[in-house]
N, C-alpha and C positions, 0 to 999 in steps of 0.2 A: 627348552623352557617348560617350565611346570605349567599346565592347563588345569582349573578347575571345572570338574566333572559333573556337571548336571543332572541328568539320568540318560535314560537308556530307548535309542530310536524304536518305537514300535513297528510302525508300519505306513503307508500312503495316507493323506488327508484328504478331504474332501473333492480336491482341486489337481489338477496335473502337477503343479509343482509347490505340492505341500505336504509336510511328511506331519508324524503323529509321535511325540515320545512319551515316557513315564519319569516321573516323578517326583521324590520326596520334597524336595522343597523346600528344606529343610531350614536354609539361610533368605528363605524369600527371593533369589535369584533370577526366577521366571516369571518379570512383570511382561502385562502387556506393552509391548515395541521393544522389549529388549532384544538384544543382539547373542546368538548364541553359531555353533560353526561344528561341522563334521568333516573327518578327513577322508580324503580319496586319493589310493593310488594312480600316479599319471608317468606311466613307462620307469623311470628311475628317481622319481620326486612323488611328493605327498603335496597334492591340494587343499587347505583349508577352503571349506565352503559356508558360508555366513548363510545368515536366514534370522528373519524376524517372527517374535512371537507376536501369533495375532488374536488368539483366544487359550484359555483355558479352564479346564471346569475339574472336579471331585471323580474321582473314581466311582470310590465308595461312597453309600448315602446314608444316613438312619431314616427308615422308613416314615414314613409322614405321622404315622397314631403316636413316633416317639416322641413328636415338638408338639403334641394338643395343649399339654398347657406351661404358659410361660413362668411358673413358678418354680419348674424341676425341669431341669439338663435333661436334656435324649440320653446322656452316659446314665444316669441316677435312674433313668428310667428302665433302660435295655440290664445295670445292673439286677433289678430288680426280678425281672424275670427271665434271669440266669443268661441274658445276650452276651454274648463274650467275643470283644474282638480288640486281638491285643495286637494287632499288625497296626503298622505305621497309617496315617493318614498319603496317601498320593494323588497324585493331579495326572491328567493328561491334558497335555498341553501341543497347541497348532501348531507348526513355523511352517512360515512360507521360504521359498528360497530364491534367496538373489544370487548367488553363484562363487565365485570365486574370482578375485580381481586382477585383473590383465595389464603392470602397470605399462605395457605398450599401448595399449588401448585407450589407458585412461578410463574404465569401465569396468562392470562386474559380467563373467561369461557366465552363464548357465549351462552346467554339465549336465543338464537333462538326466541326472542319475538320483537316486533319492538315497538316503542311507539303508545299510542294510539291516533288517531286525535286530535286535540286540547289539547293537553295535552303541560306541558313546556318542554320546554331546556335550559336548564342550560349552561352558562361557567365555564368549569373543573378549580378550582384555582390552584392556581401556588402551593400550600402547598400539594395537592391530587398527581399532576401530577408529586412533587417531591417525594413521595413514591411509586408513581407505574409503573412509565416511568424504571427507570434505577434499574440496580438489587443489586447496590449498593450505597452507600455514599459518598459524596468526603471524602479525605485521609484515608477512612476505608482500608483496608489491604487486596489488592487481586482489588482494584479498579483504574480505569484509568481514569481521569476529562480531558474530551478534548473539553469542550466547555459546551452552553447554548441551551435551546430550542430555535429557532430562532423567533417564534412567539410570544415569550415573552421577558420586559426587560434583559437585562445584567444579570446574574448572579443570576434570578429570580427562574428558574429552571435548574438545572444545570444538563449534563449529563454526566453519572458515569458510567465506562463501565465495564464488570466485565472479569480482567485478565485472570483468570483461563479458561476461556471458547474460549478467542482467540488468546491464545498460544498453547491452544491443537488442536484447529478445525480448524485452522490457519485464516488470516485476508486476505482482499485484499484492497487496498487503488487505486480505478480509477478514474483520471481526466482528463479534455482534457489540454492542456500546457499553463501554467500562473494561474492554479484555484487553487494553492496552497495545491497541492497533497503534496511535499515533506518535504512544513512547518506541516501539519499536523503529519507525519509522525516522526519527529522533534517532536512536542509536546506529542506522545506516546511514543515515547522512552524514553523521561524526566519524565511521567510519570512510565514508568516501572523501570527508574533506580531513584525514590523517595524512601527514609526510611523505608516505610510503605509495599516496593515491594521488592526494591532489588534484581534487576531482572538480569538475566546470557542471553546479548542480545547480536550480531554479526550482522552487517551490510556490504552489499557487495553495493560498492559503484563505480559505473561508471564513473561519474561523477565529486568525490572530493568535493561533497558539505554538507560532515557531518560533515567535521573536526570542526567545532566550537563547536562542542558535550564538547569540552572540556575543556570549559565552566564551567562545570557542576560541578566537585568538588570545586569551590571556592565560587557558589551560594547560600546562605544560605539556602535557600528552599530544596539543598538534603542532609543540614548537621544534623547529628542528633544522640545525645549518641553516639560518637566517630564513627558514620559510615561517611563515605566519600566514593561518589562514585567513581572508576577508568575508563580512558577512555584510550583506547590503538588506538594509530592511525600507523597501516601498509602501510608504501609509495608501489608505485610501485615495486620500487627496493627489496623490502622487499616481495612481495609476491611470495614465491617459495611451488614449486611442484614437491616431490621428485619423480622419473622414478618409483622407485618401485610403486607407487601409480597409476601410469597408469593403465587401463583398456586397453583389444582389441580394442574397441572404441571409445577411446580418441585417440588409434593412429591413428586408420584409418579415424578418424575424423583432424588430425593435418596435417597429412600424403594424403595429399588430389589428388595426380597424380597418384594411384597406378592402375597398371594393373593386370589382373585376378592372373596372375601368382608371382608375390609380394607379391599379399594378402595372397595366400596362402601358400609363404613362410615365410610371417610374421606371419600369425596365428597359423605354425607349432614350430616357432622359440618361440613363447610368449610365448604357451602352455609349450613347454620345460623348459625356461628359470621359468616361475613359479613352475613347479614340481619342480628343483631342488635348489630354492633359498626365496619360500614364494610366498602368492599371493600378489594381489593389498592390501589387510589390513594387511596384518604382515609383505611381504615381502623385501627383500634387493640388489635387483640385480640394476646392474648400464648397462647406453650406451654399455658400452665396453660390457658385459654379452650378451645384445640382439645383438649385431652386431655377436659376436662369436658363438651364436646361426644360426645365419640366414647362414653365410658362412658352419656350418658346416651341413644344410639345404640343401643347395646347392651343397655342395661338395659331399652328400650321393646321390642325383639325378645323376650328374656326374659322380660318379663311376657307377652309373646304365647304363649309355648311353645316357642320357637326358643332354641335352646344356642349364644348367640354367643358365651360367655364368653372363651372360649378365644380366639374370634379381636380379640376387645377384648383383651383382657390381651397378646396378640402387638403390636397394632397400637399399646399403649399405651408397649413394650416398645422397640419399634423409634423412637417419636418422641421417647421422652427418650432411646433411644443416640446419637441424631442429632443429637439441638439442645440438648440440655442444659448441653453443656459445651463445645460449638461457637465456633469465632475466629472462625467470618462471620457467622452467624446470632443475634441477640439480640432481647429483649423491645422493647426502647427505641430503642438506638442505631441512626443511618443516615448513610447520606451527605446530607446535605442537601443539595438542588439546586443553594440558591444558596451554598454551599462550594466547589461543582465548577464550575459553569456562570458566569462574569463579563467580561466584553470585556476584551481584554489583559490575559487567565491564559490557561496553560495550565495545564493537570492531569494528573498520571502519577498512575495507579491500579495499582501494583505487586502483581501480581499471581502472583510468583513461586513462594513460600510456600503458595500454597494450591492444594487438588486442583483437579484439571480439570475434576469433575459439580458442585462449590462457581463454577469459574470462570465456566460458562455459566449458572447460574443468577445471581450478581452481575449478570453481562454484561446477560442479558435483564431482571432485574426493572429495570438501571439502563434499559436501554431504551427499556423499559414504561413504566418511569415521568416519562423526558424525552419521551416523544413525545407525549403527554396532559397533561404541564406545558404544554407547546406548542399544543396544538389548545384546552387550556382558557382557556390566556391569551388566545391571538390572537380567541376567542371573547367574551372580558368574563367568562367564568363564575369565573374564580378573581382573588381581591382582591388587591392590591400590598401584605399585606401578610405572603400565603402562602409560606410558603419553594415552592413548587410556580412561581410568577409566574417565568417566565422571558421579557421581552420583547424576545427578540434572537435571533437565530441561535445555533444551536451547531454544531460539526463536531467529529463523535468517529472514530476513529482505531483501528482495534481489529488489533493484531499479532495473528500466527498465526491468520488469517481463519479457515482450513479446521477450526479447533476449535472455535468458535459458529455454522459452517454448513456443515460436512460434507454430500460427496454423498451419504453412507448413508442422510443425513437424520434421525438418531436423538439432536441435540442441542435440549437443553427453548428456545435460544435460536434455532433457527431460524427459526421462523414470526414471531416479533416482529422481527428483523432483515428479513425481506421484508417485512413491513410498511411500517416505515422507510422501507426504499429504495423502493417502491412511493408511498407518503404523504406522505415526509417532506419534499420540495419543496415542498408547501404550506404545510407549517409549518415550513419553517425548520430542518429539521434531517438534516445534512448527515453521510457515512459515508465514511472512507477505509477498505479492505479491504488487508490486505497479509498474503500468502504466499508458501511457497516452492513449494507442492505448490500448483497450482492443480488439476492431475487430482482433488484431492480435495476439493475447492470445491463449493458447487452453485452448478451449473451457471446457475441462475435468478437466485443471488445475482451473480454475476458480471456478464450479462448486462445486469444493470438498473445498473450503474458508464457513466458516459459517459465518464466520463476515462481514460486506461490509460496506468501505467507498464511496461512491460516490459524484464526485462530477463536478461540470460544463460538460457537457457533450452535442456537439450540431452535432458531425458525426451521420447521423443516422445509418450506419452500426455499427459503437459502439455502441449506443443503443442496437440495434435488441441483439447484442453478450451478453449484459449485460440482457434484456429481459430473452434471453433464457437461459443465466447458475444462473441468480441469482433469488431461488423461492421466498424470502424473501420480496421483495420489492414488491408491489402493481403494478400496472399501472398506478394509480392516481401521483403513487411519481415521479413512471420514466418521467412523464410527464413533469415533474418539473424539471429536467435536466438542459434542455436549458437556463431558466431562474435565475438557480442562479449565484449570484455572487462567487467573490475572496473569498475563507474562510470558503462559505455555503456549508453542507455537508446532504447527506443523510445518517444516519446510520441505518443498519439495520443488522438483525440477531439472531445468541446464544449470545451475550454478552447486549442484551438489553432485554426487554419484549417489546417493541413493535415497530416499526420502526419511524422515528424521522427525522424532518431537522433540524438542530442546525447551530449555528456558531462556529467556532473553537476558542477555547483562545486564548490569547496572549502569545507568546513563552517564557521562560526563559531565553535560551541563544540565539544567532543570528543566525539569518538565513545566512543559507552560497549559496543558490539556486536563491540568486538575480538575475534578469536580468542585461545585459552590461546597464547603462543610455551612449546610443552612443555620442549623443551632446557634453555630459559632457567631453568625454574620447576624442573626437575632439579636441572641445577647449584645453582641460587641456596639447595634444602631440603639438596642433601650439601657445600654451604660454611657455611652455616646449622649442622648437624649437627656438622660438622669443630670447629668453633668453640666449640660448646658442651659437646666433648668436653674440649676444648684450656682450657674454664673449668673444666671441672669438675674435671681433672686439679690446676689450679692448686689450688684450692679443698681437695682431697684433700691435696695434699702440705702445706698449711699449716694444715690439722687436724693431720695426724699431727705437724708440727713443735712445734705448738703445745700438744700431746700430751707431747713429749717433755722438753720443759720443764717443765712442770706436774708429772711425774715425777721430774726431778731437783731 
C-alpha cells in the first residue's frame, strides 16, 4: 500500500517517548491530534508505530522589526532590504508515541525505540486508524458509534466505543454549558437502546430534557426482528419514595433543624421501628410507625425523670411538616424495580419539579436499593418472584453529577454513589456521571469513571479537577479543551485503545436541552399580545353594536 509521506524524523522530543520531525506541510496534514506512524524492523516483519501529534510550531521566523507595521507584509519588508529567502516554509512538529498494536492484546505496545534521524513519517490512513483506534465496529453488538475522528472527514473514521467496558467501569461525560454535553449523552443512550445492544438504561433527569427519548421506538434505526425499544417517561408527580425505604440519613438529611436531643430520639425510634417491621430494603413501616416510635421514645425518658417532651413534640412536629403531605415521600407507593430496570427500556425519572435535598435522597434510596437488588439476586437470596430480582445489568445515568456528589461532600447521596462505582462492577451495575462543573464533583467520584467524555472546558479550576482524577487523558489533549468547539469531544479511556478527539454524530431523535432563542420568544408574546388586543377590540365594538340595537 502506498503511504503518504509527511516529512522527515528529526530526532528525540522533549519527553522519553517523543520524537521531533520536519516538515513542509504542505497539504495541512500535521494538525494537532492527528495520527501519523513510522516503521520498524521486527526480526522478519515491519512494525508500524502510530504517534499523535501534540504541538507544532515554525522553523523559520521573520525577525520581529519585520511585522512593526501592519500595513506591509514582513516579505515587502525583508524584500526591501535585499532579505532573500526562497526555501520553503517548515514546521517542526511533536509526536508522542503510542506504539504499535498487538491485536492479541487488544492494545498498543511501545517499542521504547524512537525513529531514527532522517528517516520517514508517514500519515496513519483512515483504513489503519479504523482498525486500531476503537475496540469495536459500528453496529457490531456490544458497540456504541458516537461519532468520527475529528481530524479526519465525516465518517471517515468512525469511533466505536465498546459498551461492555463503560457500563461496568462507569462513564463520565464533562463539559462547560452550551458544548453539548447532554446531546452527546442523548446519542449514547440511542446507542445503547439500538437492536444490536438492547440495553436495561434509567436516567435521572433534573432538568426534563430527555423526554424526546421517546422518539425512539418509531425510528427505524432501532426497529429490528420484532424488537422495539420502550421508553417510560416518570413525571414528577410520578416519582415516589416509599418511608420504608428511608435510611437514618436521608432523614436527618430531610429533617434538617434537629437538635442534639431529636437526633437521638430519632435514631432510637428508627432503630426500633426497623427491628420490628424490616429494614430500608425489605422493610414496611409507615409515618404513623415512626411518629409512634419516637413518642414512645420519649415517654420511656419521662417515666425516668427526664423532660423530653418538648423535644418529642418538636421532633413529632417537624416529621408530619415533612412527610405528611409530601409529592415524594409516601406510605405505600414506590418506584418498583422492575417498572424502571427491563432490557430494551429506557427510563427518564424527571426530576425537575422537585427540590434538590428530595432529589438526592430519590437518587440514593433508588441507588441503595438497585445495588442490593443486584448483589441479592446474583446471590440466589431474593426469588424471581420479588419486584427487588433484577437479573441483568443496569446503567443509570444521572445529569448534573455534582449535585448527588458534590466536593463539599455534604449530599445524603454521596457515600452510596461511591459505593456503586467502587462495587458495582460486580454486580452489574453501571453509572454515567455528567456535569458541567467538574471543580465541584468529588474528586473520588470522578476518578473511579474509566471512560471520559470531555469536552469544551475553559474554568481552569475544572481543568486542574479534571487533570488530577482523569489518568487517561495526556496533557497534550487537556490542552485542547479550550479550544474546542460545540460537539468536539475528547474520548478517552477502557472503551477505547487510545485516547481520541472526535466530533459527535448527528442525533436520531431531538434534542430536548435547547437553549430559550429569547428574541424569538419576545417577539412571538408581543405578536401574541398585538393580537389579542386586536380580538378583544373586535369583540368590544360588537357588544357596543349590539348594544345599540337592542336600544333602538
Amino acid at each position: 500500500m502506498e503511504y503518504t509521506k509527511v516529512g522527515t524524523a528529526k530526532g528525540p522530543g522533549d519527553h522519553a517517548h517523543e520524537f521531533l520531525l520536519i516538515t513542509p506541510d504542505d497539504d495541512g496534514n500535521c494538525k494537532i491530534g492527528e495520527f501519523v506512524f513510522y516503521t520498524l524492523d521486527a526480526g522478519d516483519s515491519r512494525r508500524n508505530v502510530l504517534g499523535r501529534i501534540t504541538r507544532r510550531s515554525p522553523v523559520r521566523l521573520f525577525p520581529d522589526s519585520f511585522m512593526a507595521s501592519p500595513e506591509v507584509t514582513p516579505a515587502e519588508v525583508a524584500a526591501a532590504i535585499g532579505y532573500v529567502d526562497d526555501e520553503d516554509e517548515l514546521f517542526e512538529v511533536a509526536v508522542t508515541v503510542m506504539g504499535h498494536y498487538d491485536p492479541r492484546l487488544s492494545a498498543f505496545v511501545n517499542p521504547r525505540v524512537l525513529p531514527r534521524s532522517g528517516s520517514p513519517v508517514y500519515l496513519a490512513p483512515s483504513e489503519m486508524l479504523s482498525e486500531v483506534l476503537s475496540k469495536r465496529t459500528v453496529a457490531q453488538r456490544g458497540s456504541a458509534y458516537v461519532g468520527w475522528l475529528l481530524s479526519r472527514g465525516q465518517e471517515d473514521v468512525p469511533v466505536a466505543l465498546d459498551v461492555n467496558e463503560f457500563t461496568s467501569t462507569h462513564l463520565s461525560i464533562i463539559a462547560g454549558t452550551g458544548s453539548g454535553k447532554s446531546y452527546l449523552a442523548g446519542v449514547t443512550v440511542e446507542e445503547l437502546m439500538k437492536p444490536y445492544n438492547k440495553g436495561c438504561v434509567l436516567i435521572a433527569d433534573p432538568h426534563g430534557e430527555y423526554d424526546t427519548l421517546v422518539e425512539m421506538p418509531n425510528k427505524p434505526e432501532f426497529v429490528e426482528n420484532g424488537y422495539r425499544p420502550r421508553v417510560k417517561i416518570f413525571r414528577p408527580d410520578q416519582v415516589k419514595v416509599k418511608m420504608s425505604n428511608l435510611g437514618l440519613a436521608d432523614l436527618r438529611h430531610l429533617l434538617t433543624t434537629l437538635g442534639e436531643r431529636m437526633d437521638w430520639i430519632l435514631t432510637e425510634a428508627f432503630n426500633r421501628v426497623q427491628n420490628k417491621m424490616g429494614s430500608a430494603y425489605d422493610g414496611s413501616w409507615t409515618l404513623a410507625d415512626l411518629i409512634r416510635e419516637v413518642e414512645e421514645v420519649g415517654q420511656e425518658q419521662i417515666d425516668k425523670g427526664a423532660d423530653y417532651s418538648s423535644s418529642v413534640y418538636g421532633l413529632v412536629w417537624r416529621l408530619k411538616q415533612r412527610f405528611e403531605h409530601s409529592k415524594s415521600f409516601d406510605d405505600n407507593e414506590h418506584l418498583d424495580l422492575n417498572a424502571l430496570f427491563q432490557p430494551g427500556q429506557c427510563t427518564v425519572l424527571q426530576l425537575n419539579e422537585i427540590d434538590q435535598r428530595d432529589q438526592e435522597v430519590i437518587v440514593a434510596t433508588l441507588l441503595r436499593r438497585l445495588l442490593y437488588a443486584r448483589m441479592g439476586t446474583q446471590k440466589g437470596e431474593i426469588p424471581e418472584t420479588d419486584e427487588r430480582y433484577i437479573p441483568y445489568p443496569v446503567f443509570v445515568l444521572l445529569e448534573e453529577a455534582h449535585h448527588f456528589a458534590p466536593a463539599s461532600g455534604d449530599a445524603v447521596s454521596t457515600p452510596i454513589l461511591k459505593q456503586v462505582l467502587s462495587e458495582g462492577r460486580k454486580f452489574g451495575v453501571g453509572v454515567g456521571l455528567i456535569s458541567q462543573r467538574p471543580g465541584k464533583l468529588d474528586g473520588d467520584v470522578l476518578s473511579q469513571c474509566m471512560t471520559h467524555f470531555i469536552m469544551r472546558i475553559v474554568n481552569p479550576i475544572d481543568q486542574n479537577s479534571i487533570a488530577s482524577a482523569v489518568e487517561s487523558v495526556g496533557r497534550d489533549l487537556l490542552d485542547e479543551l479550550p479550544a474546542l468547539s460545540k460537539g468536539q469531544v475528547v474520548i478517552a479511556g477502557a472503551s477505547l485503545n487510545t485516547p481520541v478527539i472526535a466530533q459527535t454524530r448527528t442525533r436520531l431523535t431531538k434534542h430536548g436541552g435547547l437553549s430559550i432563542d429569547a428574541a424569538e420568544e419576545w417577539g412571538r408574546y408581543f405578536a401574541d399580545r398585538e393580537r389579542r388586543e386586536r380580538d378583544s377590540a373586535v369583540v368590544d365594538i360588537r357588544t357596543r353594536r349590539n348594544q345599540l340595537y337592542r336600544d333602538e
